[in-house]
TORLUMVEX-411912 format. One line per field, with one value per residue (C-alpha): x, y, z negated; residue number from 0; residue in one letter. Coordinates in Angstrom, 2 decimals. Layout:
xx	c(X ...) .
yy	c(Y ...) .
zz	c(Z ...) .
nr	c(NUM ...) .
rest	c(A ...) .
END
This chain:
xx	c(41.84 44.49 42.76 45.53 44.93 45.86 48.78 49.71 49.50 51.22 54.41 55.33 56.82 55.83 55.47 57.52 58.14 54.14 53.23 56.60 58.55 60.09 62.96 63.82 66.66 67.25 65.11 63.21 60.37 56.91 55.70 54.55 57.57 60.09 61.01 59.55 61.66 62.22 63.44 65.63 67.40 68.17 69.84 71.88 72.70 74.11 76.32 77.78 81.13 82.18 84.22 87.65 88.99 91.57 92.37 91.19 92.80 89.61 89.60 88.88 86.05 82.83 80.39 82.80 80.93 82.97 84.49 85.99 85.00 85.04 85.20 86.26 89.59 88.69 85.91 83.50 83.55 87.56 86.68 84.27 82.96 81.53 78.47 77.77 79.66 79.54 81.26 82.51 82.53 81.23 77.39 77.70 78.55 75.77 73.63 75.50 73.82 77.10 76.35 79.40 82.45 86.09 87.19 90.66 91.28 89.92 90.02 89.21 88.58 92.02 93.46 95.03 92.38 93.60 92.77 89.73 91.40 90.25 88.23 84.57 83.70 86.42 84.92 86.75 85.46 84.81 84.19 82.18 83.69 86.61 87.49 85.92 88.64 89.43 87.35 84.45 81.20 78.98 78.62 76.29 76.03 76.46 72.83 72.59 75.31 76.22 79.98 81.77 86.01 87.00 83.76 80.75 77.40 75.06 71.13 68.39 67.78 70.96 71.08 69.47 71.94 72.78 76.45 76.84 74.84 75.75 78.51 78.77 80.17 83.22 82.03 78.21 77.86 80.48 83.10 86.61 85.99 82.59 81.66 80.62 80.40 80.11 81.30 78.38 77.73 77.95 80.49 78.10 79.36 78.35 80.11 83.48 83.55 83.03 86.21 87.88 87.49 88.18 91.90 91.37 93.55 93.00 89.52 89.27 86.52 85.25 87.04 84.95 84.50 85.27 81.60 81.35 78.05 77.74 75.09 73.89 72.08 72.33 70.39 72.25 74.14 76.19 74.73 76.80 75.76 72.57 70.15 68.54 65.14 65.86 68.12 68.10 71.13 72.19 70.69 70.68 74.35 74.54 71.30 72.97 76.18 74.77 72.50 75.42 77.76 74.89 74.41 77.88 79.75 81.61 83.86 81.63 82.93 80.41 80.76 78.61 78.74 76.49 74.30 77.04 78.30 81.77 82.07 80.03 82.14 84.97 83.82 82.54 86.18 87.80 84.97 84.80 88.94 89.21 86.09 84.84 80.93 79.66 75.99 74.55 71.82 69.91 70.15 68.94 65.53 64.74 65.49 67.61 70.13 69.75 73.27 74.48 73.09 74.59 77.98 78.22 77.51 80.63 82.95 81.93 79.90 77.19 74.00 72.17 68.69 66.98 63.41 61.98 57.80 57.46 57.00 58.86 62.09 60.89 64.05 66.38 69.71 72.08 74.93 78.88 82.13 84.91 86.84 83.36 82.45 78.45 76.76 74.13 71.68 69.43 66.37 67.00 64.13 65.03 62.40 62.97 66.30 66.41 63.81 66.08 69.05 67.50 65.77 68.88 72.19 72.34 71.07 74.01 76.43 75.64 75.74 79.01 80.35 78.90 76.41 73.99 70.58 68.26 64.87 62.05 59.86 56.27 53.47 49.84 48.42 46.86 44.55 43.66 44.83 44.03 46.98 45.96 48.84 50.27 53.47 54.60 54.41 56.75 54.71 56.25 54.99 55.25 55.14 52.83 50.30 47.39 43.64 44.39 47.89 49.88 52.68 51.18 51.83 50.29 50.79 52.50 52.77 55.09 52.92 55.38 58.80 60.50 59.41 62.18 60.97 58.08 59.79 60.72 58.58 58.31 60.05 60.35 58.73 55.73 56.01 52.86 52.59 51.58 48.49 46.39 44.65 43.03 44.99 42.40 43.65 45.35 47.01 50.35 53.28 57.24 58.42 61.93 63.67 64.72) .
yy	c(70.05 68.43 67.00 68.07 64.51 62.98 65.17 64.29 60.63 61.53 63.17 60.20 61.91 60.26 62.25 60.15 60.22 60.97 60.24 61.28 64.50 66.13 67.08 63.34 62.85 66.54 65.99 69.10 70.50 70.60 72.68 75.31 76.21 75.41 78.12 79.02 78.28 82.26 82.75 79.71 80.43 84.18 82.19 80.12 83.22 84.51 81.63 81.33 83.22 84.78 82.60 83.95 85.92 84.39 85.09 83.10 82.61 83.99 81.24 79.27 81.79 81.40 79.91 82.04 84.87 87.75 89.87 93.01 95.23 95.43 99.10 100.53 100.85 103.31 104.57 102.17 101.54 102.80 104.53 106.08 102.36 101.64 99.44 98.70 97.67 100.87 104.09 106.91 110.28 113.83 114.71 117.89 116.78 115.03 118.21 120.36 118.16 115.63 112.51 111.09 110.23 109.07 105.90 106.18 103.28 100.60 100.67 97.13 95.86 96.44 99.01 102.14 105.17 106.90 110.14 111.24 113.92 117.64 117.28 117.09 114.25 112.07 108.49 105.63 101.90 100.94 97.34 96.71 97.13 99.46 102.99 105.80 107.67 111.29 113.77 111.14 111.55 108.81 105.65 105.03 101.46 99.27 98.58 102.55 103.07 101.91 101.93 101.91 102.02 103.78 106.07 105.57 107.19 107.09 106.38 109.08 107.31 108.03 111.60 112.13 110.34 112.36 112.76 109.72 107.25 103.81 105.24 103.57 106.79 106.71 106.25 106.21 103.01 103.80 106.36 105.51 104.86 103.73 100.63 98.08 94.70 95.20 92.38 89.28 88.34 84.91 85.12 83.77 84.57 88.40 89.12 87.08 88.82 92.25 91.54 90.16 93.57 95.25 93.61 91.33 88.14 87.34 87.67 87.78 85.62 83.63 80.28 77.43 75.63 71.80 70.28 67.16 65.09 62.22 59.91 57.60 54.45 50.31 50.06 51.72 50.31 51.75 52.07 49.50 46.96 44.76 45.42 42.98 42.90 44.90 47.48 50.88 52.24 55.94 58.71 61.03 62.24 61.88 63.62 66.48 66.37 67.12 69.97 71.84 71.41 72.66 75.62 76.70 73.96 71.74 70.64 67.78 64.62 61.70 59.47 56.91 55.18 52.80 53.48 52.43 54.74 54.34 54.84 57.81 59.24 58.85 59.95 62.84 63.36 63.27 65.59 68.83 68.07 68.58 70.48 73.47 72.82 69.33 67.99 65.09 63.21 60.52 60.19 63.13 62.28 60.83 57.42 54.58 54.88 58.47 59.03 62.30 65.16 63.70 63.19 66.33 67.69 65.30 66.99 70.55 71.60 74.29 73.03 76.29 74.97 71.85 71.53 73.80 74.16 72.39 69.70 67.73 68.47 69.47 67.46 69.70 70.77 73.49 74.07 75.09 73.29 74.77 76.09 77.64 74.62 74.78 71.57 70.73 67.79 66.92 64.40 60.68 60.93 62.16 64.81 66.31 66.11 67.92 70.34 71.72 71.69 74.02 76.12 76.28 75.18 76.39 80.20 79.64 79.15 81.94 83.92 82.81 83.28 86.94 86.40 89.17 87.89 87.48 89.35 87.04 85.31 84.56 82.45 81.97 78.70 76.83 75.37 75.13 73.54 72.17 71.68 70.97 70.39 73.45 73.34 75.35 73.63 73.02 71.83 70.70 72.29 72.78 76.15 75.88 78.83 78.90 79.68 82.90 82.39 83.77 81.17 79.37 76.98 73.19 71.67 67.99 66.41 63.70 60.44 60.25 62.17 59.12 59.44 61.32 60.60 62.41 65.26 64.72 67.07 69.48 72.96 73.52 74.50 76.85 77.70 77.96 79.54 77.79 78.80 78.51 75.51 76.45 77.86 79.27 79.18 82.43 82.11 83.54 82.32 82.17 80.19 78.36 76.82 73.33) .
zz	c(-105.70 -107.41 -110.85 -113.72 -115.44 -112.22 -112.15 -115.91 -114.42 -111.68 -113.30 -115.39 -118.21 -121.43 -124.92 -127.10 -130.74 -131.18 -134.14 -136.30 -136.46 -132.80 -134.76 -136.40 -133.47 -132.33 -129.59 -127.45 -129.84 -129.18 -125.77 -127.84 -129.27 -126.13 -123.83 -120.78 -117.53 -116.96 -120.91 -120.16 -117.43 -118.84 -121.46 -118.93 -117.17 -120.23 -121.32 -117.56 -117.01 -113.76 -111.54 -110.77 -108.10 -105.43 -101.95 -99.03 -95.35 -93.21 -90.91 -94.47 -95.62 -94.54 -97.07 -99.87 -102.47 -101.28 -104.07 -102.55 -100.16 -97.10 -95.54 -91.59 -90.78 -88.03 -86.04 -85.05 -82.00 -82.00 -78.75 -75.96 -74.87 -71.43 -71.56 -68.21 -65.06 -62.28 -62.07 -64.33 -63.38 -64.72 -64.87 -64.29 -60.75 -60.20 -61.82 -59.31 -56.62 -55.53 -54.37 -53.09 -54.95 -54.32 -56.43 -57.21 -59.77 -61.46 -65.02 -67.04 -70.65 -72.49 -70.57 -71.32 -69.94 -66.67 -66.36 -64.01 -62.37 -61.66 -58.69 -59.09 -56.92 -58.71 -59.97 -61.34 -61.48 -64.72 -66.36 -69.85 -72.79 -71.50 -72.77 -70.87 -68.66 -69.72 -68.41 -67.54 -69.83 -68.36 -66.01 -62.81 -62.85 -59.55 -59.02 -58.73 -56.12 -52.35 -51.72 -48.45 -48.68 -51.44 -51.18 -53.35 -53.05 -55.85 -54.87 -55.64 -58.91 -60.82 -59.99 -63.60 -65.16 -68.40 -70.70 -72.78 -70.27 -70.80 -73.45 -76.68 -78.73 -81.05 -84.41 -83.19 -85.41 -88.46 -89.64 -91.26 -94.86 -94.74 -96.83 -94.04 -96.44 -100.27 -102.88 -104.10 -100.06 -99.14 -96.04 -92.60 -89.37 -88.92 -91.75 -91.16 -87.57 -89.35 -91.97 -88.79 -86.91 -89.98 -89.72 -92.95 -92.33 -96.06 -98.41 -102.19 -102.62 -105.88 -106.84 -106.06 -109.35 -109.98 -110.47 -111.98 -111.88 -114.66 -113.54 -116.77 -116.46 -117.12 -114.11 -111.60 -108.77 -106.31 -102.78 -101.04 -103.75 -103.19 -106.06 -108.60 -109.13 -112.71 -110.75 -108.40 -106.45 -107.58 -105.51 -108.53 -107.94 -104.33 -103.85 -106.30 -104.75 -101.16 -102.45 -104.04 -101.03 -98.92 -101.41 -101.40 -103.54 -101.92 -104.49 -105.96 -107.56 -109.06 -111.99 -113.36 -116.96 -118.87 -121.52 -123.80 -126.64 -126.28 -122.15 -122.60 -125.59 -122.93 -120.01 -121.43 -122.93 -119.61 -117.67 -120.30 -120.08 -116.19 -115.05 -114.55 -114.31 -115.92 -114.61 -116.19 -115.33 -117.34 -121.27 -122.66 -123.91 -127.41 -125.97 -128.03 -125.54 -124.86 -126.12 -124.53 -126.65 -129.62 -127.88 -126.34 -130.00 -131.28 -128.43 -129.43 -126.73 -128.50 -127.69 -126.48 -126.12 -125.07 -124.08 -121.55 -121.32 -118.31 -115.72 -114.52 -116.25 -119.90 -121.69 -120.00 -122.10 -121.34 -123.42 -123.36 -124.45 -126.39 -123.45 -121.72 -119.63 -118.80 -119.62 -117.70 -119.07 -116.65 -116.98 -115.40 -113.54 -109.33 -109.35 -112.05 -111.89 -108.46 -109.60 -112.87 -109.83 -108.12 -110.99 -113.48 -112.21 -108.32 -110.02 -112.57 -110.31 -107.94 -110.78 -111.72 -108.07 -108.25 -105.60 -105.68 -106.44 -103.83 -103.79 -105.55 -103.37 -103.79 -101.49 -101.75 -102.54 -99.38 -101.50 -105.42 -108.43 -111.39 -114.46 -117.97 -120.00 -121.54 -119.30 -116.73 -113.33 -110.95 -108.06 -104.57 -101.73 -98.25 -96.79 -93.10 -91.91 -94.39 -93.13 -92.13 -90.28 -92.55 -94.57 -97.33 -100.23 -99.03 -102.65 -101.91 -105.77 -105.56 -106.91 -109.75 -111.32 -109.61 -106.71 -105.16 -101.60 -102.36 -101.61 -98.19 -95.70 -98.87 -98.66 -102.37 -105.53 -106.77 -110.69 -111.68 -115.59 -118.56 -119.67 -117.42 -115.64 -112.68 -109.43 -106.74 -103.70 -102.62 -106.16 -105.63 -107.39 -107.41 -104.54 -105.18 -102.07 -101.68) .
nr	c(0 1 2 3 4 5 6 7 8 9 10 11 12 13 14 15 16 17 18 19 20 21 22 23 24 25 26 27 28 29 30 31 32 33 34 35 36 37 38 39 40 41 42 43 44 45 46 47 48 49 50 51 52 53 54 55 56 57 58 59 60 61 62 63 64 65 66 67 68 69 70 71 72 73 74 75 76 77 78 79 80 81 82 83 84 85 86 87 88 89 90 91 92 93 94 95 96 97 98 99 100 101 102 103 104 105 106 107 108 109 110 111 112 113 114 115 116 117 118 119 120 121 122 123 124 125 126 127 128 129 130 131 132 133 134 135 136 137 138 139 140 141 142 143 144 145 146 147 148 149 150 151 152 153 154 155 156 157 158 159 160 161 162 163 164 165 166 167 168 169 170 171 172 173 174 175 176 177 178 179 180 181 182 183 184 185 186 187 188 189 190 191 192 193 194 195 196 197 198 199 200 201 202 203 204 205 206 207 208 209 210 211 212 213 214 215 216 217 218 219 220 221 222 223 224 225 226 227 228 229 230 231 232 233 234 235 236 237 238 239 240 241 242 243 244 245 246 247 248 249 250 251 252 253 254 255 256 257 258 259 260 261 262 263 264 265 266 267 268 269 270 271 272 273 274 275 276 277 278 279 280 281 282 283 284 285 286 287 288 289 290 291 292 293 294 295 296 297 298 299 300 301 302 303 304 305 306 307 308 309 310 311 312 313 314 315 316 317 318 319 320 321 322 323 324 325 326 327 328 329 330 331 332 333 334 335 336 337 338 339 340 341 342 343 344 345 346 347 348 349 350 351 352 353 354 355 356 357 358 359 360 361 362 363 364 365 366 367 368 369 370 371 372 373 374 375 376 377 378 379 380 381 382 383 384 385 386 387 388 389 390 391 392 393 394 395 396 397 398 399 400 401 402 403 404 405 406 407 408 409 410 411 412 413 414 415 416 417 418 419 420 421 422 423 424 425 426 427 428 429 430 431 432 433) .
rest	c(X X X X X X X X X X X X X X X X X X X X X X X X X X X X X X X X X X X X X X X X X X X X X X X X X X X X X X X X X X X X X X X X X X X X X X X X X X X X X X X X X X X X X X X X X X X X X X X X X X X X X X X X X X X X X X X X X X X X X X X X X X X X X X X X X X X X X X X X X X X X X X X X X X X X X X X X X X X X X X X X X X X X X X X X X X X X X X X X X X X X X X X X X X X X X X X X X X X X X X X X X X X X X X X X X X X X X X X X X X X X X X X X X X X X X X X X X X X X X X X X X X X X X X X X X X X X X X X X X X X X X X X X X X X X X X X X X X X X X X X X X X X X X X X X X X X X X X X X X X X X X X X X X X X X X X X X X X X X X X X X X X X X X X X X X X X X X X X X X X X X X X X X X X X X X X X X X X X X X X X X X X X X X X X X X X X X X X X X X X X X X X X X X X X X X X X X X X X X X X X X X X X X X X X X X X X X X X X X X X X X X X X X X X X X X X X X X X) .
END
């Protein structure tokens, strides 16, 4: 069992301002009143536009949110296919008792279909993947035949062989018109090859938007720089950056400012200015330096909510700027600021992209729980077979919400409710992926 004061411990987020009003700097309120992370990302959902449209070279495509449709051309397959290497001929012959047949061509992949011919003991070679000649209605393969010359005799155990063996009907698999891809996929390989056969050079896709990710900090350091004692190197952005790329987003750029007033006033300026998505991590708390709520407020961005009833991640702040740029205020802290990544902003811009949303996923606790404070939790976990085989939730809690490489060996998060402080195993919860 995981003790929930450990876990309070554990987290690292302190409650400040105790003692004086939550509201004195326009800081989160108190748990009680905050949202939960489900009412919270509705209202993120709701604020977040749809991407546009454009068109995209197919060669370009895969990893886009497709946003037409995609329907058959033609029959699928286009033709009577052959599926097997061997012989086509009629099966009424064989019915009628024949057992010998003259080959008279050879017909390959590609090739226009020669005609069988009127008499019954007519056979043509045949190769996968070519059209069926006229007048044929099945195949014998090779392993079912002996051939001497131009004769071929077919063994005992293909005289059975019925219409349509080792024939891939014309439009057996789809008719002209039908939808074969609708819009909201994210474009993999099956589905490129099925616009591809569908004679779609170009896709109408979703335009990626321009993410920017503001890291904050006095205390940050590049990675190529040797640290001080009283420094880190960033990992915030680049561990951001590489999750949205691998989600879909490749078109990442990081800043960094100080906690100074003035470079984050201008920063900020330049990022709601030329962006389509803005992330920020670090400096949203109640902090003396925490200067990005207020600053974002100053630029017009309408502060939608801040302060979600949970952990880690409960200073979160989502808002939108004049020109319907989604702010995303993250906590400084690497766990929680991956955590809200994957909870708020990778769902938002899905959304946006009009990705259809995938079917909820839950797992069972390996083992219980304990969680006191009145906070949802967001708990790492790795999914392995539980006691009875089946995949389970291992809870891994990361020994604090700095702790970033905590995470490593962990598959993602289970959100256990608020409310409650003891999770049994076999609890099942919502499952987010890393």
């Amino acid at each position: 069992m995981v003790d929930g004061t450990i876990g309070r411990r554990k987290c690292g987020l302190r409650r400040r301002g105790r003692g004086r009003s939550w509201n004195l700097r326009g800081g989160p309120p108190p748990p009680s009143l905050m949202l939960t992370p489900a009412e919270a990302l509705r209202l993120v959902l709701a604020q977040t536009a749809p991407a546009p449209r454009e068109d995209c070279p197919l060669a370009a495509a895969a990893g886009r949110v497709l946003r037409m449709e995609i329907r058959a051309d033609r029959d699928l397959p286009p033709f009577d296919r052959v599926t097997l290497d061997g012989y086509a001929l009629r099966s009424s012959a064989l019915a009628a008792g024949l057992r010998r047949f003259n080959v008279a061509r050879v017909q390959a992949a590609g090739m226009v279909p020669f005609p069988l011919g009127p008499a019954p003991d007519a056979a043509i070679e045949v190769m996968t993947g070519a059209v069926l000649p006229e007048d044929a209605d099945c195949v014998v393969p090779y392993e079912q035949t002996k051939r001497s010359g131009a004769v071929v005799e077919i063994t005992p155990e293909a005289a059975a062989t019925p219409a349509g063996g080792a024939v891939h009907r014309r439009g057996s698999d789809h008719r002209t018109g039908d939808l074969l891809l609708a819009p909201g996929l994210r474009l993999g390989g099956k589905e490129i090859a099925i616009a591809a056969s569908c004679g779609h050079p170009w896709l109408t896709v979703s335009r990626q938007p321009r993410v920017a990710i503001l890291a904050t900090g006095d205390e940050l350091v590049d990675v190529a720089s040797a640290a001080a004692p009283h420094q880190v190197r960033r990992s915030n952005d680049y561990a951001l950056a590489a999750a949205l790329g691998l989600r879909g987003y490749p078109r990442v750029e990081r800043h960094h400012v100080r906690d100074l007033r003035s470079e984050v006033e201008h920063r900020l300026w330049h990022l709601l200015a030329e962006y389509d998505v803005l992330v920020v991590v670090g400096g949203v708390s109640q902090g003396r330096f925490d200067f990005v709520p207020a600053e974002l407020d100053r630029q017009g961005v309408r502060k939608v909510f801040q302060g979600v009833a949970q952990r880690p991640g409960k200073p979160f702040w989502f808002g939108v700027s004049p020109r319907g740029v989604p702010v995303f205020a993250l906590p400084g802290n690497p766990v929680s600021a991956y955590t809200c990544l994957h909870r708020y902003v990778l769902p938002a811009l899905d959304h946006a992209a009009g990705l259809a949303p995938a079917a909820p996923r839950t797992l069972r606790l390996a083992t219980g729980v304990t969680f006191r404070p009145p906070l949802a939790w967001l708990l790492p976990v790795r999914v392995a077979p539980g006691p009875d085989g089946s995949p389970a939730a291992w809870p891994e809690p990361a020994n604090t919400s700095g702790d970033l490489a905590g995470l490593a060996g962990t598959d993602g998060f289970l959100e256990l409710p608020a409310g409650e402080t003891e999770f049994p195993a076999g609890y099942t919860a919502p499952f987010f992926p890393w």
